[in-house]
PAFI-910016 format. One record per atom (N, C-alpha, C, O): atom name; z, x, y; residue number from 0. Coordinates in steps of 0.2 Angstrom, whole numbers. Each point is the difference from the previous one (the first is absolute). Layout:
N
<atom:CA up:Z east:X north:Y n:NUM> $
...
This chain:
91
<atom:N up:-38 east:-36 north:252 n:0> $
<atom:CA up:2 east:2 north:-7 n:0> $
<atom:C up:-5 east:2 north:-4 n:0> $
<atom:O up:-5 east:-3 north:1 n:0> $
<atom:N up:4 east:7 north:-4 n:1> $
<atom:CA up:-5 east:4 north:-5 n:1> $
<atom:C up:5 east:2 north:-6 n:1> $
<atom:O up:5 east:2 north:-1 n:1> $
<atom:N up:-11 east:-5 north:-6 n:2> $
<atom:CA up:1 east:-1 north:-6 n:2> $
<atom:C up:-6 east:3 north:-1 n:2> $
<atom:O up:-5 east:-2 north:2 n:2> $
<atom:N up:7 east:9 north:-7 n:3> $
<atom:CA up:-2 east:3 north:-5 n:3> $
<atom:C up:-3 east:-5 north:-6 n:3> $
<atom:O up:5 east:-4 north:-3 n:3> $
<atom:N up:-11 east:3 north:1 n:4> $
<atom:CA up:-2 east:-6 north:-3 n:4> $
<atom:C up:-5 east:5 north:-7 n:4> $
<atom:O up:-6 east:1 north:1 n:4> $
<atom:N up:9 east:1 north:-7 n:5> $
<atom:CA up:-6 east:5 north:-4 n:5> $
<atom:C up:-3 east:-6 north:-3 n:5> $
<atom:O up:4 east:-5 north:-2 n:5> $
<atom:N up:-11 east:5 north:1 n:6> $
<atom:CA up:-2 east:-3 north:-2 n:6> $
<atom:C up:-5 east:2 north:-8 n:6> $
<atom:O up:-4 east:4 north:2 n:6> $
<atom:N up:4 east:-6 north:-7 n:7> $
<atom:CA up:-2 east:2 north:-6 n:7> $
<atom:C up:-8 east:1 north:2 n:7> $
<atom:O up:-4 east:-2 north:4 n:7> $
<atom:N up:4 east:7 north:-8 n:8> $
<atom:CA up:-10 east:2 north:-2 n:8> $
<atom:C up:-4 east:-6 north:-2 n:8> $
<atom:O up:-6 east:0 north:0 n:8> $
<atom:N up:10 east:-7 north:-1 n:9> $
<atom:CA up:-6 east:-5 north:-2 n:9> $
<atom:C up:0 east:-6 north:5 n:9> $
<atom:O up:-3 east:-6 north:-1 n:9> $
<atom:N up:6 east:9 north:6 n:10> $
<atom:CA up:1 east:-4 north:5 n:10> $
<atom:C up:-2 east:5 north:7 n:10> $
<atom:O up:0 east:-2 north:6 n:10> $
<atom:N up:-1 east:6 north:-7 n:11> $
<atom:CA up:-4 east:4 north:5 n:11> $
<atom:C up:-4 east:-1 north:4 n:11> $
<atom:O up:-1 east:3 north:5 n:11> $
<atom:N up:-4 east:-8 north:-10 n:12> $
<atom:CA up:-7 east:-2 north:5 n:12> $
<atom:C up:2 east:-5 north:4 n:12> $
<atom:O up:-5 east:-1 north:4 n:12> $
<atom:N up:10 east:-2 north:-3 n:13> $
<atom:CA up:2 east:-3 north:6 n:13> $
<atom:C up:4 east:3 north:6 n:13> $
<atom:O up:3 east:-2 north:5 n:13> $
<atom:N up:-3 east:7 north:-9 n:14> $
<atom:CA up:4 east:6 north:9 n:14> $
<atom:C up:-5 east:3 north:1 n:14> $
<atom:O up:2 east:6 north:3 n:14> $
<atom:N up:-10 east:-6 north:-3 n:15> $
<atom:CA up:-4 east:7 north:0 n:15> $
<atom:C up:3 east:6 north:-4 n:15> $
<atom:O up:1 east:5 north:2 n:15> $
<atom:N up:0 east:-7 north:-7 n:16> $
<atom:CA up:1 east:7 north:-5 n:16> $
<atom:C up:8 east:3 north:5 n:16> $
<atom:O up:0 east:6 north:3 n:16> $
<atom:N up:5 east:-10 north:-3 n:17> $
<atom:CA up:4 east:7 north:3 n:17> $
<atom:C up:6 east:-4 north:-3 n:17> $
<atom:O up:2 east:-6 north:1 n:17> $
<atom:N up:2 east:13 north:-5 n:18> $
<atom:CA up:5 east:-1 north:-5 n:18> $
<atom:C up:6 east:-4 north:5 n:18> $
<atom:O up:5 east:-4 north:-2 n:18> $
<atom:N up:-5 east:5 north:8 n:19> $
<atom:CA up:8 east:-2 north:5 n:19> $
<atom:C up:-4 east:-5 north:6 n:19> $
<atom:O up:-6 east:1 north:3 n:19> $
<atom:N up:10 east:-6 north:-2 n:20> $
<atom:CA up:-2 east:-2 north:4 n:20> $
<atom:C up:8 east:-4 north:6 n:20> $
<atom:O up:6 east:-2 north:-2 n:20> $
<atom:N up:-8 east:4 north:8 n:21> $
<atom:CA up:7 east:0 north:5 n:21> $
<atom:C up:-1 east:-11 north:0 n:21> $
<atom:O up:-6 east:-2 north:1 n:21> $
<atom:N up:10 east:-2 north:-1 n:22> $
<atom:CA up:3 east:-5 north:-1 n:22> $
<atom:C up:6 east:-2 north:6 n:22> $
<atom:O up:5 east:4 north:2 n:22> $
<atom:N up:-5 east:-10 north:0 n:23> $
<atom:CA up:7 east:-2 north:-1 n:23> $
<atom:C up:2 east:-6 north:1 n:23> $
<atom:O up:-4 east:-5 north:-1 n:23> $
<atom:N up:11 east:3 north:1 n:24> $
<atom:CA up:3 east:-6 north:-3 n:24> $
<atom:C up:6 east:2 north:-1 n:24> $
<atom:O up:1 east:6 north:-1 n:24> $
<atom:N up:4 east:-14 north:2 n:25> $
<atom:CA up:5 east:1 north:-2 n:25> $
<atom:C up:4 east:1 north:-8 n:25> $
<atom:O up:6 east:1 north:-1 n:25> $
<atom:N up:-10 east:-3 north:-4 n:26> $
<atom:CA up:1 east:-4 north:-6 n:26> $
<atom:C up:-6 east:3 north:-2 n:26> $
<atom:O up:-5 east:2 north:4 n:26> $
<atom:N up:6 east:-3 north:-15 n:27> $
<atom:CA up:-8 east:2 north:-1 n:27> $
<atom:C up:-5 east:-6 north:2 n:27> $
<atom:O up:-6 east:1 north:1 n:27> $
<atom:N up:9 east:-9 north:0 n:28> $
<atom:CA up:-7 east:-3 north:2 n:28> $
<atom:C up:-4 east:-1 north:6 n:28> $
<atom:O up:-6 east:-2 north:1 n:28> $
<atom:N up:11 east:6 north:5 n:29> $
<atom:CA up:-2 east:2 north:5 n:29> $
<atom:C up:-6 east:5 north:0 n:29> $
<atom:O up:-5 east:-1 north:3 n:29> $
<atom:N up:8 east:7 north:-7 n:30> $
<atom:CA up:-4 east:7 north:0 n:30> $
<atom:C up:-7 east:-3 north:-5 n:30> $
<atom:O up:-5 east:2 north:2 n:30> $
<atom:N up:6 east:-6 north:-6 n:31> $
<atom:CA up:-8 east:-1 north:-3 n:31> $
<atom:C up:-5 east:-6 north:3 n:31> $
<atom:O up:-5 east:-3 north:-2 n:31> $
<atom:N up:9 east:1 north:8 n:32> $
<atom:CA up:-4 east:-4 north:5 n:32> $
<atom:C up:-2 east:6 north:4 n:32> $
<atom:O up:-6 east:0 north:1 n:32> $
<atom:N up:10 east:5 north:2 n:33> $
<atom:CA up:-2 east:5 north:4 n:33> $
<atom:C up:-6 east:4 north:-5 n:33> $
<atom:O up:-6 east:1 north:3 n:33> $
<atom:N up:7 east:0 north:-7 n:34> $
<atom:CA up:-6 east:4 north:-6 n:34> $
<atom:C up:-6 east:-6 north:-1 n:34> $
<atom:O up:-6 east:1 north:0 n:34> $
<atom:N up:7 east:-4 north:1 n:35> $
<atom:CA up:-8 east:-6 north:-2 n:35> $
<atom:C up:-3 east:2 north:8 n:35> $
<atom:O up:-6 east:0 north:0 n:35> $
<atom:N up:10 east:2 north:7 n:36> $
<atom:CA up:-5 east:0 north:6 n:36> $
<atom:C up:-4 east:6 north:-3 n:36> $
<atom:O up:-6 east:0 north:-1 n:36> $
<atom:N up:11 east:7 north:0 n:37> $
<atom:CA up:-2 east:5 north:-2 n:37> $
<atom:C up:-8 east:3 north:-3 n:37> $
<atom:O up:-5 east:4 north:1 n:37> $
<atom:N up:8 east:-9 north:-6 n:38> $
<atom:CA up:-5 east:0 north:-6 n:38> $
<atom:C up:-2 east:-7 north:-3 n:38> $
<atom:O up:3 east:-1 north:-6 n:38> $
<atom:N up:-8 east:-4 north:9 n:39> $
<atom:CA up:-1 east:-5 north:-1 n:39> $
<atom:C up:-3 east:-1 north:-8 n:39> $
<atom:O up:-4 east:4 north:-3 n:39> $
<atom:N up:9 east:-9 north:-1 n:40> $
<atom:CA up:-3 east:-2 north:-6 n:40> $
<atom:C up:7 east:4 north:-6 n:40> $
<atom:O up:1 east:-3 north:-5 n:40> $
<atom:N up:2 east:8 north:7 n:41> $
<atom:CA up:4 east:3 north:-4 n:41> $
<atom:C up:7 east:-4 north:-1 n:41> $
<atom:O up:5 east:4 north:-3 n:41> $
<atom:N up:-3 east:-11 north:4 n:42> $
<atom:CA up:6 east:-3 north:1 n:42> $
<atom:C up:0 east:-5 north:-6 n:42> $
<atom:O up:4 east:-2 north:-4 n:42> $
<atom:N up:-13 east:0 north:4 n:43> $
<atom:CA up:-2 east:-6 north:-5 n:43> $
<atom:C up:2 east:5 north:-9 n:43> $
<atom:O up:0 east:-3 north:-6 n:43> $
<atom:N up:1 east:10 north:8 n:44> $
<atom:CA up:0 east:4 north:-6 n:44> $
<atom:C up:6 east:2 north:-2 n:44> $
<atom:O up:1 east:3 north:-5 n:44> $
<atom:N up:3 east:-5 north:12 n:45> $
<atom:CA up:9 east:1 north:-1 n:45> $
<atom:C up:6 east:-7 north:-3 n:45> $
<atom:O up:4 east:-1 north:-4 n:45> $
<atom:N up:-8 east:-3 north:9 n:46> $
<atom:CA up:4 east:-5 north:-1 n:46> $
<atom:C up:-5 east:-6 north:-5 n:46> $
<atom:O up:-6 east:1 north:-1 n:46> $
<atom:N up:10 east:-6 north:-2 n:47> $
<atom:CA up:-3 east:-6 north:-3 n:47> $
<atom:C up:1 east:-5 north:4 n:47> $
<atom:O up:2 east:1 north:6 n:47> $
<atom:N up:-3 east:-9 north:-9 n:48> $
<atom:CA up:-3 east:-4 north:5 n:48> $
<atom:C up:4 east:-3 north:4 n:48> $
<atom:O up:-1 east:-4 north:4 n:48> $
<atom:N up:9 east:7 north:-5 n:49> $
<atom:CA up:6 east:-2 north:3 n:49> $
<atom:C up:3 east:6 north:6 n:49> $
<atom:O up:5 east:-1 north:2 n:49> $
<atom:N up:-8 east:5 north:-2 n:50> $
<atom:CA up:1 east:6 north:5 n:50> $
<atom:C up:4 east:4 north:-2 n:50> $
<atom:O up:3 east:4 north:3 n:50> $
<atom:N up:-3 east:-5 north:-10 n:51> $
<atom:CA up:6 east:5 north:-3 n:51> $
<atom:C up:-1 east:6 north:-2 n:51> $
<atom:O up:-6 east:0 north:0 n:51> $
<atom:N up:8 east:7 north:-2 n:52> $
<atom:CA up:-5 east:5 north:-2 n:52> $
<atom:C up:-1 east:-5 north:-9 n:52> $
<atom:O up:3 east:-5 north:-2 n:52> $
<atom:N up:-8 east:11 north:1 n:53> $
<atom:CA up:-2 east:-2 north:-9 n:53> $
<atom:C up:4 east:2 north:-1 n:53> $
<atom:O up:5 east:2 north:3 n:53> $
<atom:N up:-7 east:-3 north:-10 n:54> $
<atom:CA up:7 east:2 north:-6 n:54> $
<atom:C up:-3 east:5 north:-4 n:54> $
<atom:O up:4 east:4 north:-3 n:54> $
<atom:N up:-12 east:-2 north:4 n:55> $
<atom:CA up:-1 east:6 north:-2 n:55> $
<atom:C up:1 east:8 north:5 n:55> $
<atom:O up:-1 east:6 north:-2 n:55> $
<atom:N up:3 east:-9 north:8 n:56> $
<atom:CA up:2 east:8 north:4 n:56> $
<atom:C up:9 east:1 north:0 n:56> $
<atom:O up:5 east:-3 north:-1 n:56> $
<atom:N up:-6 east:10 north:3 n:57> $
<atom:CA up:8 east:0 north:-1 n:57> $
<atom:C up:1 east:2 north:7 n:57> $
<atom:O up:-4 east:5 north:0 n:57> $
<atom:N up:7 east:-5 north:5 n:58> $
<atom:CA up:1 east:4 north:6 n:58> $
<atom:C up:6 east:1 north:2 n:58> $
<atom:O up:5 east:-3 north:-1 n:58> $
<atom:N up:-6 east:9 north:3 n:59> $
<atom:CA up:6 east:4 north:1 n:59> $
<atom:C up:2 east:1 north:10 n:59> $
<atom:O up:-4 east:1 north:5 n:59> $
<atom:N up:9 east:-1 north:-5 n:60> $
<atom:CA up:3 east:3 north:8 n:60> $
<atom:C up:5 east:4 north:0 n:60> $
<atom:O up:6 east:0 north:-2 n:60> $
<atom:N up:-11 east:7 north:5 n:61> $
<atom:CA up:5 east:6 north:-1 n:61> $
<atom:C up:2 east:2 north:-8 n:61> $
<atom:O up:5 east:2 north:-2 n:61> $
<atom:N up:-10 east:-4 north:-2 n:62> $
<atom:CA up:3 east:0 north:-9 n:62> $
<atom:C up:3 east:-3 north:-1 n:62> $
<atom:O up:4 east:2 north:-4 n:62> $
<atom:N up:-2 east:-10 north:7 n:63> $
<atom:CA up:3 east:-4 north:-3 n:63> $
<atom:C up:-2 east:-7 north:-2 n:63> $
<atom:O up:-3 east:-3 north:5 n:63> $
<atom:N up:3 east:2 north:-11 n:64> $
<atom:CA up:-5 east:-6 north:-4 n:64> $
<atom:C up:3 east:-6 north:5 n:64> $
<atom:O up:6 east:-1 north:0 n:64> $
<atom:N up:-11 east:-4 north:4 n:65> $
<atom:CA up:4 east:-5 north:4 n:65> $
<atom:C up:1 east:-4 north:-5 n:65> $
<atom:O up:5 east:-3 north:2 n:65> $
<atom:N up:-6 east:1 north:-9 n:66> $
<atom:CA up:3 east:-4 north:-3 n:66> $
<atom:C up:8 east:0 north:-3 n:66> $
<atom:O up:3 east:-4 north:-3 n:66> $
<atom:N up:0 east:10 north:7 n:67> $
<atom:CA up:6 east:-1 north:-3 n:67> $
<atom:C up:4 east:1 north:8 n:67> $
<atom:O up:6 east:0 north:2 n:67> $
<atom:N up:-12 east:0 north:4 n:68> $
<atom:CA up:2 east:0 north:6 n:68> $
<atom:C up:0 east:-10 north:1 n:68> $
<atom:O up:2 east:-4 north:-4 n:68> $
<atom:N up:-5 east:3 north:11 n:69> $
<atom:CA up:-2 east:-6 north:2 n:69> $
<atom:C up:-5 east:-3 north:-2 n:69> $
<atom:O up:-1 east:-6 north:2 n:69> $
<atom:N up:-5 east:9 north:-6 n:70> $
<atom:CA up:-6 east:-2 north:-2 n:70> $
<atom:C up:-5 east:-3 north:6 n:70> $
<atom:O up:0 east:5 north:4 n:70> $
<atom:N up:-3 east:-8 north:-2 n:71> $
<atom:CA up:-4 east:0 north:6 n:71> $
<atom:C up:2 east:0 north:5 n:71> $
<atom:O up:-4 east:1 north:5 n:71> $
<atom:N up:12 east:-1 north:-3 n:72> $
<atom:CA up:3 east:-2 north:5 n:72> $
<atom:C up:3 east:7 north:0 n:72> $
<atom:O up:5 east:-1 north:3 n:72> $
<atom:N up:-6 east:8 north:-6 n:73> $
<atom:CA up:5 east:7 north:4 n:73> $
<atom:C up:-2 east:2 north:3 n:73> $
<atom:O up:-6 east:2 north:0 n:73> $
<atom:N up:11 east:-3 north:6 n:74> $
<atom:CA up:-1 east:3 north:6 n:74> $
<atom:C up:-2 east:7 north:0 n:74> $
<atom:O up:2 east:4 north:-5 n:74> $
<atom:N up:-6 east:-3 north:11 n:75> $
<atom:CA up:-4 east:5 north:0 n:75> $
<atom:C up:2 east:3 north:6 n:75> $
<atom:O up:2 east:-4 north:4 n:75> $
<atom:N up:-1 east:12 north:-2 n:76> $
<atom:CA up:2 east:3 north:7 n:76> $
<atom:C up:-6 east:5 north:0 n:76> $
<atom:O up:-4 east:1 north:-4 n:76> $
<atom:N up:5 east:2 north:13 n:77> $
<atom:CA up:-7 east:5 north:-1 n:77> $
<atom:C up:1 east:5 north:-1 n:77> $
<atom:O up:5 east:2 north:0 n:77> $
<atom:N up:-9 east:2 north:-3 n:78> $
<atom:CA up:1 east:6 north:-4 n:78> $
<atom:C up:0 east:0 north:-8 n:78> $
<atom:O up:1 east:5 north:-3 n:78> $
<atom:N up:-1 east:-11 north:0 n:79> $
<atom:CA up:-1 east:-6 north:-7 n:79> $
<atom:C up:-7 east:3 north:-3 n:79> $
<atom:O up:-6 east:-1 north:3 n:79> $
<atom:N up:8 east:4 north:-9 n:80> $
<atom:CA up:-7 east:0 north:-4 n:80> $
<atom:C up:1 east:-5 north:-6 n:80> $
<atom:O up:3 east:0 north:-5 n:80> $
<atom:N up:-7 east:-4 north:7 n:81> $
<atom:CA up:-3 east:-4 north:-6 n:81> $
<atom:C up:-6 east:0 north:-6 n:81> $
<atom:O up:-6 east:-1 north:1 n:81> $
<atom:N up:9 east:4 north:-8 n:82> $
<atom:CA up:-7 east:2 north:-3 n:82> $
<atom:C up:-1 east:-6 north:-6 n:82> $
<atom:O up:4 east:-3 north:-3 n:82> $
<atom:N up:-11 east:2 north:4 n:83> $
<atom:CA up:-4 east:-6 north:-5 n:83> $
<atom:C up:-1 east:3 north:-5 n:83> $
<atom:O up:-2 east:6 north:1 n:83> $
<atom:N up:3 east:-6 north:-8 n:84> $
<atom:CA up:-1 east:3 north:-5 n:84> $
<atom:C up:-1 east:-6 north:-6 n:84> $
<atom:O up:4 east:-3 north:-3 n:84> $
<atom:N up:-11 east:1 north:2 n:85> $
<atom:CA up:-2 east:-5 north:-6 n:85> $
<atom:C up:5 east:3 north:-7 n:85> $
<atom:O up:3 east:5 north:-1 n:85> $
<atom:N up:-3 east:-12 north:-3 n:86> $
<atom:CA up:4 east:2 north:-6 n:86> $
<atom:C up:-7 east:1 north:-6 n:86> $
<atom:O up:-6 east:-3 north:0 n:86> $
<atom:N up:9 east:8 north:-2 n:87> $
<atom:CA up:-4 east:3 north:-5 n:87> $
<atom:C up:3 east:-3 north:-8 n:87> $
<atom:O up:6 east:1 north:0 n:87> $
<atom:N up:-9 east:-5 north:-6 n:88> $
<atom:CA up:0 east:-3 north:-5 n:88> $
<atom:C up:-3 east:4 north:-6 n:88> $
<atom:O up:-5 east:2 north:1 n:88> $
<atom:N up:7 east:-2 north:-6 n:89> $
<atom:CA up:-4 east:3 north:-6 n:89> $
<atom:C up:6 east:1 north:-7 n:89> $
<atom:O up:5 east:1 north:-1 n:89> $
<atom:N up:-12 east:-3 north:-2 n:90> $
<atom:CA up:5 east:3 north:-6 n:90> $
<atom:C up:-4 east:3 north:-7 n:90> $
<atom:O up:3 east:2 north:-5 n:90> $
C-alpha cells in the first residue's frame, strides 16, 4: 500500500527537504508510525504525548479534514494523499 504523504516546508528537514514522501498504513496512526521509519524525529512534531495528532495541524485525506472523518483512526487505502498542513493564527 503507498500513501501519498505532502509534507509542509517546516517540516522538510526531516524528509531531506522533499515536499512528498511515499508512506504506509492502514489508519492515520499507522501512516505516522510508517513516516517516523521514513523520516526519523518527524512523528514527535505530529503527534502529542498520547499519539494523537496536535491540535495545531490540520490534516486532510484526499481534501478531507479527518476531524469530521475518523480522526486518528481514518482509514486509509492505496493511492490516499494525506496532506500535513500546520494551523496558521493571527490577528
Amino acid at each position: 500500500m503507498s500513501i501519498k504523504v505532502l509534507v509542509p516546508t517546516a517540516l522538510q528537514k526531516f524528509s531531506n527537504n522533499q515536499a512528498t514522501v511515499e508512506c504506509s498504513g492502514n489508519n492515520i496512526s499507522e501512516l505516522f508510525d510508517s513516516l517516523e521509519t521514513a523520516c526519523p524525529g518527524i512523528k514527535a512534531r505530529l503527534c502529542d504525548e498520547q499519539g494523537k495528532p496536535r491540535r495545531f495541524l490540520n490534516l486532510y485525506v484526499n481534501s478531507e479534514d479527518i476531524r469530521f472523518l475518523d480522526g486518528a483512526e481514518t482509514s486509509l487505502k492505496d493511492g490516499d494523499e494525506v496532506s500535513i498542513v500546520p494551523a496558521v493564527a493571527g490577528g
